[in-house]
C-alpha positions as a Markdown table, in Angstrom:
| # | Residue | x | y | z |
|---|---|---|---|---|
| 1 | Unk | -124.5 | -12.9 | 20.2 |
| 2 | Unk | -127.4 | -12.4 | 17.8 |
| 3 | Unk | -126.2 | -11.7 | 14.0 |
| 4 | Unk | -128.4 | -10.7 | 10.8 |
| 5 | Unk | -127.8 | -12.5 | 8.1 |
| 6 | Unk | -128.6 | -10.4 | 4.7 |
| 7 | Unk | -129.7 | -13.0 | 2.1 |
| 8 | Unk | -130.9 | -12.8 | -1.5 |
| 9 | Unk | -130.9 | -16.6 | -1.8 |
| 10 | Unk | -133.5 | -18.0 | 0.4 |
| 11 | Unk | -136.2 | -20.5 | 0.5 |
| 12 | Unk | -138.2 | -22.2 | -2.0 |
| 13 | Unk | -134.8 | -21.7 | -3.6 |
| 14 | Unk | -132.7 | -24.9 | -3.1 |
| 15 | Unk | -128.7 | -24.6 | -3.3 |
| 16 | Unk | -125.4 | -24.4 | -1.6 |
| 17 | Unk | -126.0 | -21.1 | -0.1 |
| 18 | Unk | -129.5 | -21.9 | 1.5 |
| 19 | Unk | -128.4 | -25.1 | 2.7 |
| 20 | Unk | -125.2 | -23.5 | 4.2 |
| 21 | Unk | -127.3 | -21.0 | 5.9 |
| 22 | Unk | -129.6 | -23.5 | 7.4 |
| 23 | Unk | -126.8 | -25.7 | 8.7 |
| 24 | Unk | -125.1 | -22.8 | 9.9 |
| 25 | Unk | -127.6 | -21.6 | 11.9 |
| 26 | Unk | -128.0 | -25.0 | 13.9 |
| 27 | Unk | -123.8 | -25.5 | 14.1 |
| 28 | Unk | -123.8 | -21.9 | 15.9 |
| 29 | Unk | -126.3 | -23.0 | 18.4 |
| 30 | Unk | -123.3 | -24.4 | 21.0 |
| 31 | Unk | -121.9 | -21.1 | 20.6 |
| 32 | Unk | -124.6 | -18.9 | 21.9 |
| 33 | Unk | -125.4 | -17.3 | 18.3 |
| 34 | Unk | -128.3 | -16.4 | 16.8 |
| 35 | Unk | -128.8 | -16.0 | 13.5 |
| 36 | Unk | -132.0 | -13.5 | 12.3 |
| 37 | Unk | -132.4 | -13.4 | 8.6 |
| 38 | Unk | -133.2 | -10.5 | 6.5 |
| 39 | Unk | -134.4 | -12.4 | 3.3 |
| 40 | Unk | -137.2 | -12.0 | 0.5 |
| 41 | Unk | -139.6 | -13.8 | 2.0 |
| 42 | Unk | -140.6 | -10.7 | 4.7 |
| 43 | Unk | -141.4 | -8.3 | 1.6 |
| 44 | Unk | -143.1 | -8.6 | -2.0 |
| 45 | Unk | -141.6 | -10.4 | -4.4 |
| 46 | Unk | -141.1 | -11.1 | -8.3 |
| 47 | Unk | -139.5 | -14.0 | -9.9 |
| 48 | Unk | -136.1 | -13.6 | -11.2 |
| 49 | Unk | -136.0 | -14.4 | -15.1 |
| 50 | Unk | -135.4 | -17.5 | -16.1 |
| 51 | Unk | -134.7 | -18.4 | -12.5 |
| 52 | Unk | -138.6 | -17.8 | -11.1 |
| 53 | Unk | -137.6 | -19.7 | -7.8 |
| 54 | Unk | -135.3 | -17.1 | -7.0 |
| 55 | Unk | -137.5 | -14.3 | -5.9 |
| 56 | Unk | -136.4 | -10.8 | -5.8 |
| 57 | Unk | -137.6 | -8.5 | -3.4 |
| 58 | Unk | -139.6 | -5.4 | -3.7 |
| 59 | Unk | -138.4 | -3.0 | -0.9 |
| 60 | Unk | -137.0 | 0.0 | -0.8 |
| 61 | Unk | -133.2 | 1.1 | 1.0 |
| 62 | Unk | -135.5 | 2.9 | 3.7 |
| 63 | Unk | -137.4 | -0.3 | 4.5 |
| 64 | Unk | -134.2 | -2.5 | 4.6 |
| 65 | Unk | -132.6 | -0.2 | 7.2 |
| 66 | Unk | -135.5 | 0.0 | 9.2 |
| 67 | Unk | -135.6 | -3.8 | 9.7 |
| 68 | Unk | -132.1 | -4.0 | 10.0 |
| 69 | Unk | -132.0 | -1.8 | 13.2 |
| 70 | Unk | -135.1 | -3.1 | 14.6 |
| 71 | Unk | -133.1 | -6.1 | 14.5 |
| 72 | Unk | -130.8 | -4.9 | 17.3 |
| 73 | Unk | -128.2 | -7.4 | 15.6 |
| 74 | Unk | -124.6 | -7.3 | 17.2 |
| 75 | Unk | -123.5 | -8.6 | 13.7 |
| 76 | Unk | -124.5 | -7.7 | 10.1 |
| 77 | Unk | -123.3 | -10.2 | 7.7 |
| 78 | Unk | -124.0 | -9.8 | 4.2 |
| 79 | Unk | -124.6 | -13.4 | 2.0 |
| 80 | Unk | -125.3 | -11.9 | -1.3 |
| 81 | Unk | -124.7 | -9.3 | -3.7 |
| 82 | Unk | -128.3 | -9.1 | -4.8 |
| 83 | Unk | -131.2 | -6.3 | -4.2 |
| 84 | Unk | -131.2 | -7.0 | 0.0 |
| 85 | Unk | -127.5 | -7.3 | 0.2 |
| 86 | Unk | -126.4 | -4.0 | -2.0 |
| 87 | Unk | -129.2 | -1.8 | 0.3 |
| 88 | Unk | -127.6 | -3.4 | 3.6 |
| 89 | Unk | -124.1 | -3.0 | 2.5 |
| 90 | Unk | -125.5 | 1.1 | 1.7 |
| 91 | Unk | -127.0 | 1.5 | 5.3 |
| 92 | Unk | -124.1 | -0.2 | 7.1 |
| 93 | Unk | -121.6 | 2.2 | 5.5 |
| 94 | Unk | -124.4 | 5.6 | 5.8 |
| 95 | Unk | -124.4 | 4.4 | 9.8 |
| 96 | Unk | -120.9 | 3.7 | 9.9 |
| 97 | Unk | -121.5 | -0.1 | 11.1 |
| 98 | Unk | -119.4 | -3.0 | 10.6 |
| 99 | Unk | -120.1 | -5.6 | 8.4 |
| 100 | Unk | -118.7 | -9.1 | 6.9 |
| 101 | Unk | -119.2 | -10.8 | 3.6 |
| 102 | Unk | -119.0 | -13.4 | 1.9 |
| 103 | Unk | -118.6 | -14.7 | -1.7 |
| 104 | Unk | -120.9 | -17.7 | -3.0 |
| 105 | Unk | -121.2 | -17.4 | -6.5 |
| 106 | Unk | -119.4 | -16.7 | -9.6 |
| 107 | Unk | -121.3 | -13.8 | -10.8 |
| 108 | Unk | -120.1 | -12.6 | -13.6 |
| 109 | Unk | -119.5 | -16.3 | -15.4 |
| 110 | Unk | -122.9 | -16.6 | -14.7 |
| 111 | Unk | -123.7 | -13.2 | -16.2 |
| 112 | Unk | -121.8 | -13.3 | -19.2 |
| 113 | Unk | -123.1 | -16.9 | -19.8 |
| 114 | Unk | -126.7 | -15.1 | -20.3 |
| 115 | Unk | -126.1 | -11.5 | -21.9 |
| 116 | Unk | -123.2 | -9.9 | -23.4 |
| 117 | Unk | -121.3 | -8.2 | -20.6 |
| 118 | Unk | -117.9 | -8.2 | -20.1 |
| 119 | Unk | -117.1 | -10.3 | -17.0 |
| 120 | Unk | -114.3 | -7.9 | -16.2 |
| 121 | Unk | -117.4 | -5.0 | -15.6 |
| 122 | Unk | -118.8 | -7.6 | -13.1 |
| 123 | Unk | -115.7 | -8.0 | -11.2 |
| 124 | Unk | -115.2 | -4.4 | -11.1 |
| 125 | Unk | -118.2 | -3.9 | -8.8 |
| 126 | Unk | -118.3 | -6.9 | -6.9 |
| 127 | Unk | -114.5 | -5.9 | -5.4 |
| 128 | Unk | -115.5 | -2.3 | -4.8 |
| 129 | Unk | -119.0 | -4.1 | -2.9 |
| 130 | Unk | -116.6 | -6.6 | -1.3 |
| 131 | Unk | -113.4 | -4.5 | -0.2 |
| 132 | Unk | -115.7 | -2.1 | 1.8 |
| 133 | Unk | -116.8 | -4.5 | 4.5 |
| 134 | Unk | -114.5 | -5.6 | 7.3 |
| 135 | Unk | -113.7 | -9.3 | 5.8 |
| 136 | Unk | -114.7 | -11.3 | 2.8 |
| 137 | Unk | -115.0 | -15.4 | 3.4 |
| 138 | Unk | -114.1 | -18.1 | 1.0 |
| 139 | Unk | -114.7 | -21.4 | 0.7 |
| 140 | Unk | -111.4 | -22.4 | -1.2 |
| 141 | Unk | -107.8 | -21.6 | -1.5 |
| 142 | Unk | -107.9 | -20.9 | -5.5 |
| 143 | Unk | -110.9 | -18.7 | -4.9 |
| 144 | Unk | -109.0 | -16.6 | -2.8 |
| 145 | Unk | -105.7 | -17.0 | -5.0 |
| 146 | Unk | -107.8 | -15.9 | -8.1 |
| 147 | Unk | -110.0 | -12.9 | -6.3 |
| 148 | Unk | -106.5 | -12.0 | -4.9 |
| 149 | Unk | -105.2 | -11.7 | -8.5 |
| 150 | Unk | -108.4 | -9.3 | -9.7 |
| 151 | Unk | -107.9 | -7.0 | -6.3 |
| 152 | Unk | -110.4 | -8.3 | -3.8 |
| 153 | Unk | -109.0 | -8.2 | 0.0 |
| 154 | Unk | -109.4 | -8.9 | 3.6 |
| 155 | Unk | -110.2 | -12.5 | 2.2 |
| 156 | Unk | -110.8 | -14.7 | 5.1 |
| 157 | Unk | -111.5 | -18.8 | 5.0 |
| 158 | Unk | -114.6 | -20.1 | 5.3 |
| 159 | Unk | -115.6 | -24.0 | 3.7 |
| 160 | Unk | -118.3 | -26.2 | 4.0 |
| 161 | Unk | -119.9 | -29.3 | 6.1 |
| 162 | Unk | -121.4 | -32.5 | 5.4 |
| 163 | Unk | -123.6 | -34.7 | 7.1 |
| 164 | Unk | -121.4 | -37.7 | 7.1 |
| 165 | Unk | -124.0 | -39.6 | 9.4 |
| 166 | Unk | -126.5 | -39.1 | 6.5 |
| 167 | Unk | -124.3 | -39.3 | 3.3 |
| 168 | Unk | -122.8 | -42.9 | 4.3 |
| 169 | Unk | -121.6 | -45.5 | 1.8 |
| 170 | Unk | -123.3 | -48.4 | 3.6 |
| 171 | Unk | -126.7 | -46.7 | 1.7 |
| 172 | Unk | -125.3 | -48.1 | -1.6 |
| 173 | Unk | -127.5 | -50.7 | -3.6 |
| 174 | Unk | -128.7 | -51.9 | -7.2 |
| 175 | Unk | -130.0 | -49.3 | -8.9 |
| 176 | Unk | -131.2 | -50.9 | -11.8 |
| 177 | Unk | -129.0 | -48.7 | -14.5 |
| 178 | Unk | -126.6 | -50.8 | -16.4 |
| 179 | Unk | -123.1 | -50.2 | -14.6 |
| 180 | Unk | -121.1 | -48.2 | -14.0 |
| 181 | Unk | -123.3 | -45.7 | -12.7 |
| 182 | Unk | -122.0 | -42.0 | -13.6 |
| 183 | Unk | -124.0 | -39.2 | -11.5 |
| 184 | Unk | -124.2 | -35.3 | -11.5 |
| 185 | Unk | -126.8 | -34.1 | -8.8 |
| 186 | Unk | -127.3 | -29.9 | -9.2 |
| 187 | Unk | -129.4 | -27.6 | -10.9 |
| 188 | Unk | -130.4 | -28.4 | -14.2 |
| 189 | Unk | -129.1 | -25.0 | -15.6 |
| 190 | Unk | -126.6 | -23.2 | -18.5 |
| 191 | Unk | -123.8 | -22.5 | -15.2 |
| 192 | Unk | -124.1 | -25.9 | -14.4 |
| 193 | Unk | -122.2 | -27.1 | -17.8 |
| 194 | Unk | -124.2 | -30.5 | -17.8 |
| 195 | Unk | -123.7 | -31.1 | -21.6 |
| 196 | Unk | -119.9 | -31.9 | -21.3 |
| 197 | Unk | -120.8 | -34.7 | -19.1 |
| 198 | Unk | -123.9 | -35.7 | -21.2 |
| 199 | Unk | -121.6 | -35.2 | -24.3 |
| 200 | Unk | -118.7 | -37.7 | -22.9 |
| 201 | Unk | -118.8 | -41.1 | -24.3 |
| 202 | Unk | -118.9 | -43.4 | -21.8 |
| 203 | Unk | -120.1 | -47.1 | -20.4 |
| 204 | Unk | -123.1 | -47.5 | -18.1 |
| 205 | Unk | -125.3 | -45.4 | -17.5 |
| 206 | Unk | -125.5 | -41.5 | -17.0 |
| 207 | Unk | -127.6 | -39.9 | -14.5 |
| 208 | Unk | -129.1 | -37.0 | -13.5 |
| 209 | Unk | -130.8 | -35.8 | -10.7 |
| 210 | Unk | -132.1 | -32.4 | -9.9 |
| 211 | Unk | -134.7 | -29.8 | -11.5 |
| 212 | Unk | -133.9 | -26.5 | -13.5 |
| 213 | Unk | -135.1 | -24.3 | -16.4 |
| 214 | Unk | -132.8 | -26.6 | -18.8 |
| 215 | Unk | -134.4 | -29.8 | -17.7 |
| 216 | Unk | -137.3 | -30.4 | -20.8 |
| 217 | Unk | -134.7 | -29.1 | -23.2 |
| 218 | Unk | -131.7 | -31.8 | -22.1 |
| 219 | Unk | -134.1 | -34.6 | -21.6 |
| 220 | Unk | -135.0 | -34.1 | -25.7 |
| 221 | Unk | -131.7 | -33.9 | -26.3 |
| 222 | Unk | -130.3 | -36.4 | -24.5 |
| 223 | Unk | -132.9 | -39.9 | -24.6 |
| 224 | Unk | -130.6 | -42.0 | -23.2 |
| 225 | Unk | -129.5 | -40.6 | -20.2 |
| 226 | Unk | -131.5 | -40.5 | -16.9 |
| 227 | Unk | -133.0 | -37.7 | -15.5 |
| 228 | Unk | -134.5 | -38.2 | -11.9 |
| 229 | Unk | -135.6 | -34.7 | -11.3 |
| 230 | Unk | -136.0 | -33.8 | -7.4 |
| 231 | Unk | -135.4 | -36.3 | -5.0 |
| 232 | Unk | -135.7 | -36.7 | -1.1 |
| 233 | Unk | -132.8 | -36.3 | 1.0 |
| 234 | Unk | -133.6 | -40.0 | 2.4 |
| 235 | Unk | -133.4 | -40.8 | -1.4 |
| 236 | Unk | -130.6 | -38.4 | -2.6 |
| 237 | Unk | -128.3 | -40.2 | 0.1 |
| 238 | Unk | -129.1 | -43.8 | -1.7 |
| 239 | Unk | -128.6 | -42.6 | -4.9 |
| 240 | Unk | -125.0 | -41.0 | -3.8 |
| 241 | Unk | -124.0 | -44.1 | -2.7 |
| 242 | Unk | -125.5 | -46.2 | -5.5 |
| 243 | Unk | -123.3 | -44.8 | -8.1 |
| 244 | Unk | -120.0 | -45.5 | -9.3 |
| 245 | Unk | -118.7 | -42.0 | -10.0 |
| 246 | Unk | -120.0 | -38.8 | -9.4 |
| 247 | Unk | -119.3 | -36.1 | -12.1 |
| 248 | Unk | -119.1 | -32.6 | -11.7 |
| 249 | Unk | -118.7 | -30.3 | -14.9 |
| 250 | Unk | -119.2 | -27.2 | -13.1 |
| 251 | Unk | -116.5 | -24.7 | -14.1 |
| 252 | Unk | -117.8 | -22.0 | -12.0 |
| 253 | Unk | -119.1 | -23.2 | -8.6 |
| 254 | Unk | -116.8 | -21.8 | -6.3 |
| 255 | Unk | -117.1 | -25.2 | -4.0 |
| 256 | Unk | -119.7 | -27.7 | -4.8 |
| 257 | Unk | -121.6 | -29.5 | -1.7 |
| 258 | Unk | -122.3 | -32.0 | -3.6 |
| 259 | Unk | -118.9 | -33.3 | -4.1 |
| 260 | Unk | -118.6 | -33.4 | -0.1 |
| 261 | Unk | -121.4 | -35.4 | -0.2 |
| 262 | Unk | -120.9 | -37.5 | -2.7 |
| 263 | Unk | -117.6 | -38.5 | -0.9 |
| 264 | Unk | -119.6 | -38.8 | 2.1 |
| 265 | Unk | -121.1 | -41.9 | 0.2 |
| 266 | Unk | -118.0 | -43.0 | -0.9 |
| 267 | Unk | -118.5 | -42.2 | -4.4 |
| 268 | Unk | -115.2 | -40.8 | -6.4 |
| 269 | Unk | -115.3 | -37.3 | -7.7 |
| 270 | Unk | -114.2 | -36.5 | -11.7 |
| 271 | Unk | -114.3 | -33.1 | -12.2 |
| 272 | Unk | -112.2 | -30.3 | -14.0 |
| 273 | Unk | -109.1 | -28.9 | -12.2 |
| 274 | Unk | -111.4 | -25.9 | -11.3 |
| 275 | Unk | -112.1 | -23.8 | -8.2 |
| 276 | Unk | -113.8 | -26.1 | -6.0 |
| 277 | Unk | -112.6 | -29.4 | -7.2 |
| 278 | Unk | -109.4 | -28.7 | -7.1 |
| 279 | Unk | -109.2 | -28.2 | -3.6 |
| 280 | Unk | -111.2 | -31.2 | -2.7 |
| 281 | Unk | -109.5 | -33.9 | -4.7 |
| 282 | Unk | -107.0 | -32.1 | -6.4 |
| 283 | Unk | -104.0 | -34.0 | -5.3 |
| 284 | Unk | -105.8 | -37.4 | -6.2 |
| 285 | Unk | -107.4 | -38.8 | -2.9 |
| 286 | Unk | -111.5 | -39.5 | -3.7 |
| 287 | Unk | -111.4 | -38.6 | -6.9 |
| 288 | Unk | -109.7 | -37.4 | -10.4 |
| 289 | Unk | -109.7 | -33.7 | -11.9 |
| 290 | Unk | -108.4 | -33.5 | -15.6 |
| 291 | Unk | -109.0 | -31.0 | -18.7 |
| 292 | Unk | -110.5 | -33.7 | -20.0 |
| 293 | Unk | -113.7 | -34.8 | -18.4 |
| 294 | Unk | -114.6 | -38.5 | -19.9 |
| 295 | Unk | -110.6 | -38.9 | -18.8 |
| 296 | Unk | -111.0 | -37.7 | -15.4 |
| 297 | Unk | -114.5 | -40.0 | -14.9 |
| 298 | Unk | -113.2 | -43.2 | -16.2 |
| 299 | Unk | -109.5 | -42.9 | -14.0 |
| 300 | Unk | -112.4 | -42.0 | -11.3 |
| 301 | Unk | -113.6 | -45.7 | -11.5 |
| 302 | Unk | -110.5 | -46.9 | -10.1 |
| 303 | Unk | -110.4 | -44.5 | -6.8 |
| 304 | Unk | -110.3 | -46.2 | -3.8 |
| 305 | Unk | -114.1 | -46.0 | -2.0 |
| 306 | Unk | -112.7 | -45.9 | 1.4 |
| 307 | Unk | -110.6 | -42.9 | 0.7 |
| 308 | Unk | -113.3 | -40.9 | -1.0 |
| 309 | Unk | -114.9 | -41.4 | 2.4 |
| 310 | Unk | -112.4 | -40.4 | 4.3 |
| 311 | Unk | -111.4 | -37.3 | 2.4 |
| 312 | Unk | -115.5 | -36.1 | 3.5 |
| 313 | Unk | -114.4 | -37.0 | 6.8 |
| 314 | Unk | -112.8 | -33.3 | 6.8 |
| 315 | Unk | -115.5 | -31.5 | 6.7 |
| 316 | Unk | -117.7 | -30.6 | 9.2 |
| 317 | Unk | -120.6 | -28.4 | 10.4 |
| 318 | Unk | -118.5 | -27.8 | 13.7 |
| 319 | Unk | -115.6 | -26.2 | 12.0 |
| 320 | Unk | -117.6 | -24.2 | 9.3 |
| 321 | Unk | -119.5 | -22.5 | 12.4 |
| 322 | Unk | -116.3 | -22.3 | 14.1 |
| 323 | Unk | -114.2 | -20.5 | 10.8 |
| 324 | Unk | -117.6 | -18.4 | 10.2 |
| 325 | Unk | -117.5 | -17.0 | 14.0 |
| 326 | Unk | -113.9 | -16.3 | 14.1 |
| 327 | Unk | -114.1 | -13.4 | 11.0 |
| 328 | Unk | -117.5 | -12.4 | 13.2 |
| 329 | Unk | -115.2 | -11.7 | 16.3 |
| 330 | Unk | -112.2 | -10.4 | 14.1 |
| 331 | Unk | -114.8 | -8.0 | 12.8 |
| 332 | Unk | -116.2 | -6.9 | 16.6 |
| 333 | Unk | -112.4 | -6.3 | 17.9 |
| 334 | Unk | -113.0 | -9.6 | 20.1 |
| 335 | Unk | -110.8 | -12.6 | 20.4 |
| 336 | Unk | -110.4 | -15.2 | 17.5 |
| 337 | Unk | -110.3 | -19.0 | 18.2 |
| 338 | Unk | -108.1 | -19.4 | 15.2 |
| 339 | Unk | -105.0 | -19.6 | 17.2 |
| 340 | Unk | -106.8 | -22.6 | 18.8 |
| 341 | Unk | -108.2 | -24.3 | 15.9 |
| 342 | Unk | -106.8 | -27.8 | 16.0 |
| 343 | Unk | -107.2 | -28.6 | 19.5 |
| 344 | Unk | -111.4 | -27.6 | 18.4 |
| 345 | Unk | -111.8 | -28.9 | 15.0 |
| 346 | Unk | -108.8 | -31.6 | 14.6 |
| 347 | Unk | -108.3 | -32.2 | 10.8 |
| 348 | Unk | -110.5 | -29.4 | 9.6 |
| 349 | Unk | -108.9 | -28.1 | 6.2 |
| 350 | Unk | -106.4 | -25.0 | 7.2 |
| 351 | Unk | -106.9 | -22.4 | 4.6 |
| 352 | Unk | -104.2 | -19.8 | 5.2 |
| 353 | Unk | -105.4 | -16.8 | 3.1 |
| 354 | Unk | -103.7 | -13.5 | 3.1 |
């Protein structure tokens, strides 16, 4: 089976979705899939403000459908709601073809963190943009719950992998920071919420690691904490391990690879009971989620490193192809391996969303 993948998000860019995409497209392999990718990179491009690694492209809806039949795709899945993704989704429905989606990104937080529009305008289009394909995946039970509440349907599960072989907690070692070692690794950016972690009086150290377009302003700001900028996977899987607790602020990623991976390493999550978090370490194994951050980080401490790890141990590449390629067939009328799923992928998280 050869599917098109429609994707705004793309390289130089370096996030959740890309990283998804890339891992994906290896985990299908066993399958017999093969993913093509309709991204910026095959047309002209500008840099998105304030984001100039995010490129958007400069195509027209004629070009995009040319490439999408010359593609000969059984499959067209849509990844984002940007530029490419709105002229595929307008082809697919002028032709009459089937399509998936999927939702990554909080949108209209992210929007109405910038300008002043009413995040209820956002969520308007993105169920109308949504609802017309033949399924929507998920990563996360409250993301489906809440998307559920504002309309969207056909919502269909869909989480995330980690490389547990990499992300390992024997990696851990002296770091030099004064303990314990409090970590957020992520885009330095507005979404990202970093200041109510940097703002959180706590012991040890705090640091960062990561690049973004608020990194010069929050090193100013914040002297004392320790910003690492880009790092190495080799090194990123070190550092993981190294620290003490990893904190997310995040309040609108709707899943957060990093926690995974930070498990991975054996390193308790804090976070706030958001999407995401919530469904990760919610109920208490590998980490702590409170209203209240610094409370949330410091019960963190105290989580057992072992069951962090294990909690990772859920998550695979295996079952995110596998949960990816059942909507796929669900789509094409052909036979879902859902029914089978535990004899497949024993212990991948069952998302039941209706």
């Amino acid at each position: 089976m050869r599917i098109l993948m429609v994707t705004d998000a793309w390289r130089p860019q370096v996030n959740g979705v890309v990283h998804t995409l890339e891992r994906l497209t290896e985990a299908l392999k066993p399958f017999d899939v093969e993913l093509d990718f309709l991204t910026p990179n095959l047309f002209r491009t500008l840099p998105m403000p304030t984001y100039p690694d995010i490129r958007l492209a400069l195509t027209t809806p004629g070009q995009v459908a040319r490439r999408i039949e010359a593609a000969k795709a059984d499959h067209i899945h849509i990844v984002t709601e940007g530029p490419l993704g709105i002229m595929a989704r307008r082809h697919c429905r002028k032709v009459g073809r089937p399509f998936t989606t999927s939702y990554h990104t909080r949108f209209p937080e992210y929007l109405s963190a910038r300008l002043p529009v009413p995040e209820s305008w956002a969520y308007n289009w993105l169920r109308d943009f949504h609802n017309s394909g033949q399924g929507t995946l998920v990563a996360t039970q409250s993301l489906a719950d809440d998307l559920a509440a504002r309309g969207f349907n056909k919502l269909r599960p869909w989480t995330r992998g980690v490389d547990t072989d990499h992300f390992r907690p024997d990696k851990r070692k002296e770091t030099g920071f004064p303990r314990p070692v409090f970590l957020c690794v992520g885009r330095v950016a507005i979404e990202k919420n970093l200041t109510a972690f940097l703002d959180l009086d706590l012991p040890g150290s705090k640091v960062i690691v990561g690049e973004g377009p608020e990194l010069a302003k929050l090193k100013a700001r914040y002297p004392k904490a320790h910003f690492l900028g880009h790092r190495p996977n080799d090194e990123l899987a070190e550092i993981y391990a190294s620290a003490d607790v990893f904190v997310f602020p995040s309040r609108t990623d709707t899943f957060g690879n990093v926690i995974i991976e930070a498990l991975a390493s054996g390193t308790p999550v804090a976070a706030y009971p958001v999407t995401g978090p919530i469904d990760i370490v919610g109920d208490g194994v590998g980490g702590a989620v409170s209203n209240d951050l610094g409370e949330a980080a410091m019960k963190a401490l105290h989580v057992d490193r072992a069951e962090a790890r294990q909690r990772a141990m859920r998550y695979s590449w295996q079952a995110c192809a596998e949960m990816f390629l059942d909507v796929v067939n669900e789509a094409l009328g052909m036979p879902s391996k859902r029914a089978d799923q535990d004899r497949v992928a024993p212990g991948r998280p069952r998302l039941v969303l209706e």
